[in-house]
N, C-alpha and C positions, 0 to 999 in steps of 0.2 A: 504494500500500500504506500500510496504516493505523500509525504508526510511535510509539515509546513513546522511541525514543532519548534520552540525556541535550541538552540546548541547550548549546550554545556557550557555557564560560564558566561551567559548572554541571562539580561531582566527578559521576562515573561511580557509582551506586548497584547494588550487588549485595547476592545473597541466595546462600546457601549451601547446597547440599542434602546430608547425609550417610545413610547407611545398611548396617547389614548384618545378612547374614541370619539367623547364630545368634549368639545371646551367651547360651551358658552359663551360664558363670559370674553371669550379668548385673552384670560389671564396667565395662561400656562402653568399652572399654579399645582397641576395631575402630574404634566412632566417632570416639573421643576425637583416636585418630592421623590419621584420615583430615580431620577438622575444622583442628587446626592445620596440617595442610599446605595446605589450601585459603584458609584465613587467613594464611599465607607467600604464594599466591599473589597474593590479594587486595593485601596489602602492597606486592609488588613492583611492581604495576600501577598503587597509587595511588587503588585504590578503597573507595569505603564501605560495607560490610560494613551492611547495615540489618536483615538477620531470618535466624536462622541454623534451617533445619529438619533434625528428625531424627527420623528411625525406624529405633529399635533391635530386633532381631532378628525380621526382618520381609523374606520374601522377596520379589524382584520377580517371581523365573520363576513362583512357583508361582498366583499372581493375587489373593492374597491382600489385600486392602484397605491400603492404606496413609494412615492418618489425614493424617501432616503434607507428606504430597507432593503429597495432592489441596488441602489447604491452600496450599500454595505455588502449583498451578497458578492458583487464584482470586485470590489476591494480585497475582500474572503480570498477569491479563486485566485487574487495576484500577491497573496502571501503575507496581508497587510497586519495580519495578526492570528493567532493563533487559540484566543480566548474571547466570548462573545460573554459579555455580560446583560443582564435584564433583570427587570425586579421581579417577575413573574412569567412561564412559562408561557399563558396565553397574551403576555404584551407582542411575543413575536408572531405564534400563529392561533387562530384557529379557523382555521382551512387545510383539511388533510392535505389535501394536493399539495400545496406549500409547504407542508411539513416536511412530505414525502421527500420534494427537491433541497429541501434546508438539510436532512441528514444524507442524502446523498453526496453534498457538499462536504459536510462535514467531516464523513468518511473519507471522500480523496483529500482533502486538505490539513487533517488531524487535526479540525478545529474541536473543543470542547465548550460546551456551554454550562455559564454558573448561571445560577439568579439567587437572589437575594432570599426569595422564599420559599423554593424548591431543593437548593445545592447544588450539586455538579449534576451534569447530566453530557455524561460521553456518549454521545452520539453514532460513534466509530462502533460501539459495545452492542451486541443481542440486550442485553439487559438494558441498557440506556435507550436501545430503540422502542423498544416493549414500554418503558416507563413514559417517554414522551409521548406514545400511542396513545397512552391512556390516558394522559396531562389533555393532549388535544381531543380526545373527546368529550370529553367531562367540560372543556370550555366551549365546544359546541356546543352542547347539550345546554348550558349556561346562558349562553349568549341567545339559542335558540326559545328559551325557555320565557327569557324576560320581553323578547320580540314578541310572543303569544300574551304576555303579561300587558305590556303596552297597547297592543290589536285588541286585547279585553276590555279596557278602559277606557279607550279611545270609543270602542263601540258602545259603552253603559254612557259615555256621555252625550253621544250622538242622543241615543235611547232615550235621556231625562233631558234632549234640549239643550245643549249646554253648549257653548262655544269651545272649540277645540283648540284655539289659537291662531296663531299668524297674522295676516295683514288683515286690518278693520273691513269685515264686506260693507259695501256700500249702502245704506238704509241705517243701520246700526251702530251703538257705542254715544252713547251719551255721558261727560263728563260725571262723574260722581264727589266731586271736590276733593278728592283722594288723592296719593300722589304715592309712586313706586321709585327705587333707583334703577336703572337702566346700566351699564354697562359695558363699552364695547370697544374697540381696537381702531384704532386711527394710524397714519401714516404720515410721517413728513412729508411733503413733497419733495422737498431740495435733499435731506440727509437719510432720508429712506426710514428712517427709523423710526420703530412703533409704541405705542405707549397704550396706559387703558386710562377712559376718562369717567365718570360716573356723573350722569343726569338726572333730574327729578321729571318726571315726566307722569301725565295725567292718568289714574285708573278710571276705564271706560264700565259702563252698565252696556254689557253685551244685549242686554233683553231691550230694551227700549231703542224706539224710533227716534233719529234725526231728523224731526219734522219737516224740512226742506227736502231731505232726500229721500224720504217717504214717499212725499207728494210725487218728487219728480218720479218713482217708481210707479207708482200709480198713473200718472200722467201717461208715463210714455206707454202703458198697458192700454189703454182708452186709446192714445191714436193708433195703436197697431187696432184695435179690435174695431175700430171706426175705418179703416181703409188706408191709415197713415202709414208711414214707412221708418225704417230703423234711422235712415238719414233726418228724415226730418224732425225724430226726437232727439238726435246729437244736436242739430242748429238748436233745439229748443234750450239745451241742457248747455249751450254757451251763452247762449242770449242770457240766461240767468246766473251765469259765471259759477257754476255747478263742477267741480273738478273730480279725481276719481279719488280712492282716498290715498294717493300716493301722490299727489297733487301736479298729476298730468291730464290735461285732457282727453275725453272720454270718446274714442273713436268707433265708428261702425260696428267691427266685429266685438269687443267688449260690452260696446253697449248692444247686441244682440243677449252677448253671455248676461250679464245683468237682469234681463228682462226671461231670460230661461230657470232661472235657477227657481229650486221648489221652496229657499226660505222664505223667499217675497209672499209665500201662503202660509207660512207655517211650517214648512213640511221636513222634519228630521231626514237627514239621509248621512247614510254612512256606506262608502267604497260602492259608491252610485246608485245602493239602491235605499229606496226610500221605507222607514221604518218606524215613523208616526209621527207627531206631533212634536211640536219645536216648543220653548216655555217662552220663547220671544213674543213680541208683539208681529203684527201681521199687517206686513203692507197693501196688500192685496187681497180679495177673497179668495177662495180656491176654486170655485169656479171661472172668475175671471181669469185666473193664473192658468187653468186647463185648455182656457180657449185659445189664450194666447201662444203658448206650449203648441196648438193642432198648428194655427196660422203658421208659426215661425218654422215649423218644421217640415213643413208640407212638401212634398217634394215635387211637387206643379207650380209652388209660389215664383212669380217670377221677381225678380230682383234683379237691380241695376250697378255696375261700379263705377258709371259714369256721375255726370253733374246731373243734377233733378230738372227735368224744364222748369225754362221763366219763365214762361208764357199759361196759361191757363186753357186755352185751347189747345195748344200743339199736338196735334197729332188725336187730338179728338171731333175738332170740327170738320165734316164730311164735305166733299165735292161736289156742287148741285150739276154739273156738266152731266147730259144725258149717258148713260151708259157709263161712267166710272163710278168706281167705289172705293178709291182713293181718299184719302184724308190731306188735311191742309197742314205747313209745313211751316213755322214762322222765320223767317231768314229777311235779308238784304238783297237787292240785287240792283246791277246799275250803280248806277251815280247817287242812288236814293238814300237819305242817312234814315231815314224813317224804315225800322224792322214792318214786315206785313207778312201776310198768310199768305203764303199760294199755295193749289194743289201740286199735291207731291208726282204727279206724272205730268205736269208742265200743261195745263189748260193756261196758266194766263190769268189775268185778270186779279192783283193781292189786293189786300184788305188791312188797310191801315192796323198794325196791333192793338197799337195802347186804346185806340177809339173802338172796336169791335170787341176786346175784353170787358173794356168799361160796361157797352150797352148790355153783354151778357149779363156779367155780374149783377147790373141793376136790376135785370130781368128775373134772376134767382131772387137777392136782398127782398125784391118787392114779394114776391112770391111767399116766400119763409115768412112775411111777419104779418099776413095775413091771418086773420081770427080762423079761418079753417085748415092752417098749416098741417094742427096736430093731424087731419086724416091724409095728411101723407105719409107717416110713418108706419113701415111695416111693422106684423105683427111677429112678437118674437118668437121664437119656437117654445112648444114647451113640450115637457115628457123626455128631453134629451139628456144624457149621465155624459157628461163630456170627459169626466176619468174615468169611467168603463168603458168607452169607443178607444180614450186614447193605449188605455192595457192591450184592447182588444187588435188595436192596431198593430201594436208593437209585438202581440202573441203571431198574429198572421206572417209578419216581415220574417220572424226570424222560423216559421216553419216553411216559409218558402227560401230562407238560408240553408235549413238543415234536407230540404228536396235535393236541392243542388249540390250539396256534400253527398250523399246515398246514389244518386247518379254517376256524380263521379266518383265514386266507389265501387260503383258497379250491381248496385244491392237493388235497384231496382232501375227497369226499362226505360228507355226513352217513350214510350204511351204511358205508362206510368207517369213520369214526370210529366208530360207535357199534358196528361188531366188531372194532377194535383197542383203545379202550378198555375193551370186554367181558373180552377176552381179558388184558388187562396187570391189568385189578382183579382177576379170579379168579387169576392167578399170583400178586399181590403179597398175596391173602388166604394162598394156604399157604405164602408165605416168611413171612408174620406169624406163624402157627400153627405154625411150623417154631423160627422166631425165640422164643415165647415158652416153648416148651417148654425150649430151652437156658438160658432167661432165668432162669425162675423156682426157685427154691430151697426145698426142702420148708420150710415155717416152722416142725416141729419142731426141725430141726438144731439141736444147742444145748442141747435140753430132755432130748431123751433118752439116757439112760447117762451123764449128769453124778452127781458124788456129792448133791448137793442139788438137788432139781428145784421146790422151793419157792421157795429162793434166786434159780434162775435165772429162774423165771416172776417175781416179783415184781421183778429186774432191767430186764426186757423192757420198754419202752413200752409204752401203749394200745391203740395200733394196733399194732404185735404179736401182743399178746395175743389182741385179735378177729379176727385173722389164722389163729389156730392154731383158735379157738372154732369160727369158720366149715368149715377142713378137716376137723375132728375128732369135732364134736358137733353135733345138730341138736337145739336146745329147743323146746317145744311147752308153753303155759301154756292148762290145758282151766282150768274153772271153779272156783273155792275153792270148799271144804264151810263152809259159816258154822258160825259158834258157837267152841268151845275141842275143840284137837287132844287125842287121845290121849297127847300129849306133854306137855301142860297148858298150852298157846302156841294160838295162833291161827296159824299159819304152816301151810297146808295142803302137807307135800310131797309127798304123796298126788297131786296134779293138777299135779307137773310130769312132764312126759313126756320123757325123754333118749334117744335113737336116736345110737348111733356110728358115725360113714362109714367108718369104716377097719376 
């Protein structure tokens, strides 16, 4: 055997390895102990201490890369010492596999390992192999055991409601006048060097609502469920300098995540599934939260990543030209600085924007604040269980997941599949159709039997607005009469044509 021992007459050179797994605080304060006692040991033995490694919070069970121990083992193989110090057997491993290559190491190299609270452990030895076996399982078993202990209490707190930790979800954490020390590791910029600082810093009531960010939760639940869009509740959520609580602004895909999540009802969930009642307060009701959950997720919903039209008509007012069914386009063309409508297959003839939205608009305004408004509103569904469609949904998706696995398995036919998947897509289309009817929310609500229905529409977003346009009224732009109106304008309103759906 190929041996690195000290010669006869030569100090004993050793290296010292330290580690553990969390540091908090990042005080180093686990290493720092476990370092001088391994340098009491060194001491007592008479040995030279030549490179002392350390990885601070950094697990071994979980396989996690450890920079300075793979460090140490290449130093190992180049002769750098022949003694491996630790305070404890599982600071180096517990992960067999590691172990396995740590005494193989050891063997060609005649390294021997002390620790502080085990003693020698020769490596090179049947016996010392055997003992470290056992050392490493037993810190398996340890490490694995407290992982189930943490997964237990993590899940009883889900269970009773309780906030698990991390960064403040958005709705929640109201000041309690309390105050905790905080902790944490800073950097020089210019000398690199680190220090620990301690802060007083506010205890939050995880159960109670931020009333601002309540609302705005609520809020943007009502314009998705009225026909509004995810963008147009970010503009809403600037306009009122609403940040996230990490104090960045709150963009599209986040603010989708926000408006998905089951606390905004209530709803406990632990490792994604949901597992009762939260002790928090509730920004949402739970059916509201259900419907919105069908809308966001639907996978017909069409969504944009582009800019939202400015326009109010764009691309909804129809082409009165005989034979097309073209839509109008709002654009520039020419010389002209004034934006207008034209049909999008080039008939000719635009329409002033801002004058042609106006007269709609006022056409809707007058409409809505009429004493017979209310019977424009549809009637809402009832009898619908919008979280029993949407379980029902998600039972369907994922047994036409597990068709397609057994297919490709081989365990059953292609007529097989293709009449059980026949049969699971036509269910999961009328739990959609079921689903969206609970979902959706007239997008008058709001407009009608308010004292100001001007106020309220010009409150509205964009997308709102042509929300209600599309429900309520169908524009039709036939040909302009050239020359000068009867009015003494050039604005032919003669050739718009208005039909009301309702």
């Amino acid at each position: 055997m190929k041996t690195s021992r000290t010669p006869a007459g030569q100090r004993t050179r050793a290296v010292i390895y330290v580690r553990i797994s969390q540091d908090r605080t990042g005080a180093h304060l686990g290493v720092d102990r476990q370092r001088e006692d391994c340098e009491a040991l060194a001491e007592r033995n008479d040995w030279d201490v030549v490179e002392v490694y350390v990885d601070n919070d950094v697990s071994a069970y979980s396989g996690k890369k450890r920079p300075r121990y793979q460090q140490m083992l290449t130093d190992l193989d180049d002769g750098m010492a022949t003694v491996v110090i630790a305070w404890h057997t599982d600071r180096l491993h517990r992960n067999l596999s590691e172990l396995e290559a740590y005494m193989a190491l050891s063997r060609a190299k005649g390294v021997v390992t002390h620790t502080v609270k085990t003693g020698l452990l020769d490596l090179a030895s049947a016996s010392g192999q055997l003992t470290a076996g056992m050392l490493g399982t037993i810190a398996r078993y340890e490490s694995a055991h407290k992982a189930e202990r943490v997964a237990a209490a993590r899940r009883q707190k889900a269970k009773a409601g309780q906030w698990a930790g991390g960064i403040r979800p958005f709705g929640w954490g109201v000041e309690t006048g309390k105050f905790r020390t905080k902790t944490e590791k800073v950097t020089d910029p210019e000398t690199g060097e680190q220090s620990v600082i301690e802060t007083e810093v506010p205890v939050l009531d995880m159960t109670k609502l931020v009333p601002e960010e309540g609302a705005a939760l609520e809020a943007g639940s009502d314009m998705i469920l009225s026909g509004g869009s995810i963008r147009g509740w970010v503009r809403w959520l600037a306009d009122k300098g609403l940040l996230s609580t990490t104090g960045k602004p709150i963009e599209p895909p986040s603010a989708r995540d926000l408006l998905l999540r089951p606390r905004n009802a209530g709803i406990a969930v632990y490792q994604g599934e949901e597992i009762g009642r939260g002790l928090w307060e509730v920004a949402v009701s739970e059916p509201k939260f259900r419907a919105v959950v069908a809308i966001l997720t639907n996978p017909d919903r069409v969504t944009t990543t582009g800019s939202q039209p400015k326009w109010l008509g764009s691309l909804i007012y129809r082409c009165g030209r005989h034979g097309c069914t073209s839509t109008a386009r709002c654009t520039k063309v020419g010389g002209s600085k004034q934006p207008s409508y034209r049909c999008q297959a080039d008939h000719g003839g635009g329409r002033h924007a801002d004058r042609l939205d106006r007269y709609i608009t006022d056409l809707l305004v007058e409409r809505l604040s009429q004493a017979d408004a209310v019977d424009l509103l549809e009637p809402a569904p009832d009898g619908i269980n919008a979280a029993a469609l949407q379980l029902e949904s998600e039972q369907i998706r994922r047994r036409l997941t597990d068709l397609a696995g057994l297919f490709g398995s081989g365990q059953i036919t292609m007529a097989q599949f293709t009449e059980g998947s026949d049969t699971a897509r036509a269910q999961l289309e009328g739990v959609t159709s079921q689903l969206a009817r609970a979902a959706v929310t007239d997008p008058l609500v709001g407009l009608v039997g308010v004292p100001d229905v001007r106020a309220a529409w010009e409150a509205c977003d964009r997308g709102r607005q042509r929300t209600v346009l599309r429900s309520l009224l169908e524009v039709i732009l036939h040909p302009p009469r050239p020359g000068r109106m009867p009015d003494g304008g050039y604005f032919d309103y003669d050739a718009i044509e208005t039909r009301w759906k309702r």
